[in-house]
C-alpha positions in Angstrom: -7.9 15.3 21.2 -7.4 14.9 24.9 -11.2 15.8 25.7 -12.4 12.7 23.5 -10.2 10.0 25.2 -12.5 9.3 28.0 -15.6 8.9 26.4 -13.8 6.6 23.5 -12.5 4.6 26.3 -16.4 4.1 28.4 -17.4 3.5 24.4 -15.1 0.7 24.1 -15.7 -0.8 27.8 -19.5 -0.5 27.2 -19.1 -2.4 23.7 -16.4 -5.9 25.4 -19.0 -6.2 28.0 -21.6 -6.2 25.3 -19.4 -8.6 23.2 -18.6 -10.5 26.3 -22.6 -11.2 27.9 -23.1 -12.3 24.0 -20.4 -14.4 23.7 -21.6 -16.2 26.7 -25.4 -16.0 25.8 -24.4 -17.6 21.8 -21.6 -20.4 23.6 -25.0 -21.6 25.7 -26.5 -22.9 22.8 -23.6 -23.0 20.2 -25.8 -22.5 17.0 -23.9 -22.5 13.8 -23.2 -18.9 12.7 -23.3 -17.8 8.8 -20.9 -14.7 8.7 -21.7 -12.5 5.7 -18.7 -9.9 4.5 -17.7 -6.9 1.7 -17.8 -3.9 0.9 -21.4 -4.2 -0.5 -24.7 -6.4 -0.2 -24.2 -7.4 3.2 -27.6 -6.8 4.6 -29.1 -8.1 2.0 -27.4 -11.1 1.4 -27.8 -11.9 4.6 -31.5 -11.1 4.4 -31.8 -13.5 1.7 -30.0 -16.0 3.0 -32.3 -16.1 6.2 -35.4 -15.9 4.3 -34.4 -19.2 2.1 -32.8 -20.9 5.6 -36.4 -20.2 8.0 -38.3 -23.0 5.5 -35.9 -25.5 7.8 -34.1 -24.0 10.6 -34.8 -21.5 13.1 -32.8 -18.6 12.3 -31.5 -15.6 14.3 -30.3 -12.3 12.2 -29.3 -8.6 13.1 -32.1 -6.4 12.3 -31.8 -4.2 9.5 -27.7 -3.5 8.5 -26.3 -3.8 12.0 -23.1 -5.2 11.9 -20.7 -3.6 14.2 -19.1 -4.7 16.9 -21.9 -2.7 19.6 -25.0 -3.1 17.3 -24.3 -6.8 17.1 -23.4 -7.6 20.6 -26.9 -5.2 21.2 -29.1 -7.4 18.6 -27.7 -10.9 20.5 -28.8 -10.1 23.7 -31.8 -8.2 22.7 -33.1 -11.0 20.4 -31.1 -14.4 20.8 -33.4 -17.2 21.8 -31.5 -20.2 21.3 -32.1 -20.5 17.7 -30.0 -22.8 15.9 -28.7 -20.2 13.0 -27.3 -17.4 12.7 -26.9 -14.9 9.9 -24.7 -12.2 11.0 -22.8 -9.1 8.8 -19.3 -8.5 10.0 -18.3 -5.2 9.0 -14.7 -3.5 9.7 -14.0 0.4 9.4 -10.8 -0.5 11.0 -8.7 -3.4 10.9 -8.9 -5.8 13.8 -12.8 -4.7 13.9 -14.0 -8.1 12.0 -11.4 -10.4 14.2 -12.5 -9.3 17.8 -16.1 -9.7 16.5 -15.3 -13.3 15.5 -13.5 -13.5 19.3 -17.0 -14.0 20.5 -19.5 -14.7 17.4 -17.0 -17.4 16.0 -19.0 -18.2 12.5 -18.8 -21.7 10.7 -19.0 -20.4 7.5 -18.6 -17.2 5.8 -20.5 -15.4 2.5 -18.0 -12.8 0.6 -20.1 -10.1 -1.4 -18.0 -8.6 -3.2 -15.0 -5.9 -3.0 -15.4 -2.0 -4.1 -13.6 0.9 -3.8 -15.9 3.2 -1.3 -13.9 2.3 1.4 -10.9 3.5 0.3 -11.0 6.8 2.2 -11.4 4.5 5.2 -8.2 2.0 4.7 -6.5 4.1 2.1 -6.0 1.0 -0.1 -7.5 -2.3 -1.6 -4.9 -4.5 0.0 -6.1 -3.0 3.3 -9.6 -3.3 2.6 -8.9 -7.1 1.4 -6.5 -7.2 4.5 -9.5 -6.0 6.8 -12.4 -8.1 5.1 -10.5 -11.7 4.9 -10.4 -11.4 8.7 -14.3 -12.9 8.8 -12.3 -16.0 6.8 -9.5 -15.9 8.6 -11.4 -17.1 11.7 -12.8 -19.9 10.6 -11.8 -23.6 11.1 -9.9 -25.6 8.5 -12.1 -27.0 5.9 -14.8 -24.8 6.7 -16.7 -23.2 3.3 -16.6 -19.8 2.0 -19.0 -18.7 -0.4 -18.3 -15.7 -2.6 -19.1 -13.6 -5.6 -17.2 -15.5 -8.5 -17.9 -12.6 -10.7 -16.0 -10.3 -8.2 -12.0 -10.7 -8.2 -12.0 -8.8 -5.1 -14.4 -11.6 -3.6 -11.9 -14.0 -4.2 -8.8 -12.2 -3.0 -10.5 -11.2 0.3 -11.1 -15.1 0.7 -7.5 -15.9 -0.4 -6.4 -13.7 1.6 -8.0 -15.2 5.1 -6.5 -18.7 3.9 -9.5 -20.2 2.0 -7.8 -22.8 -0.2 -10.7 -23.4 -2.3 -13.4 -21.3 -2.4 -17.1 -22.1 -2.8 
């Protein structure tokens, strides 16, 4: 246990910094973020979503299904050039993960997929998972719009459960 402390701790310095320079590199042009959530369909909602939004906007997206904390921060400063979308997947294995993400990627909207139970060895429960997930809702302003799956309950509690008072 002891032996893994230090490189968990460089892990975690080397991923702020990362989330820092792409905090900074994102407030520069302050594009409007889409941030895509669940336990399923992320990447390709998001895909989607991008596809339908490059007929009018230039659009900026994570490559392929990164959507942690490191592998977003990585994709911003790799690929960010000012465009004046974004379509990023928040993902949490932990709770907490989603809200420092939003710290410095701050979205303007969010997508909810959809709620299922393979991440229950992860949080142990649905009301975690939901807990974890409505983070991504939680951090967005008053009024803003969350979309989700209205044929998934667990779509809707994850949004009730960040403070969504009526959900798109």
């Amino acid at each position: 246990f002891l032996s893994v402390i230090p490189s968990y701790l460089v892990s975690e310095m080397i991923t702020v910094a990362a989330l820092r320079r792409a905090g900074k590199l994102v407030g520069k042009h302050r594009p409007q973020i889409v941030g895509i959530t669940g336990s399923y369909g992320k990447t390709s909602t998001k895909l989607l979503l991008a596809h339908v939004l490059e007929s009018k906007y230039k659009v900026f997206t994570t490559p392929q299904s990164f959507n942690q904390r490191y592998s977003v921060a990585r994709s911003v400063l790799d690929g960010y050039r000012g465009q004046e979308l974004m379509v990023i997947e928040y993902a949490a294995y932990r709770k907490g993960e989603i809200r420092e993400l939003t710290r410095y990627l701050k979205p303007a909207l969010a997508v909810i997929t959809g709620l299922a139970c393979q991440h229950f060895s992860t949080f142990g429960s649905e009301e975690n998972i939901i807990k974890a997930k409505s983070e991504l809702v939680a951090a967005l302003k008053d009024k803003s719009k969350v979309f989700y799956n209205g044929h998934d309950q667990g779509a809707l509690d994850i949004a009730r459960a960040g403070g969504a008072v009526r959900p798109v």
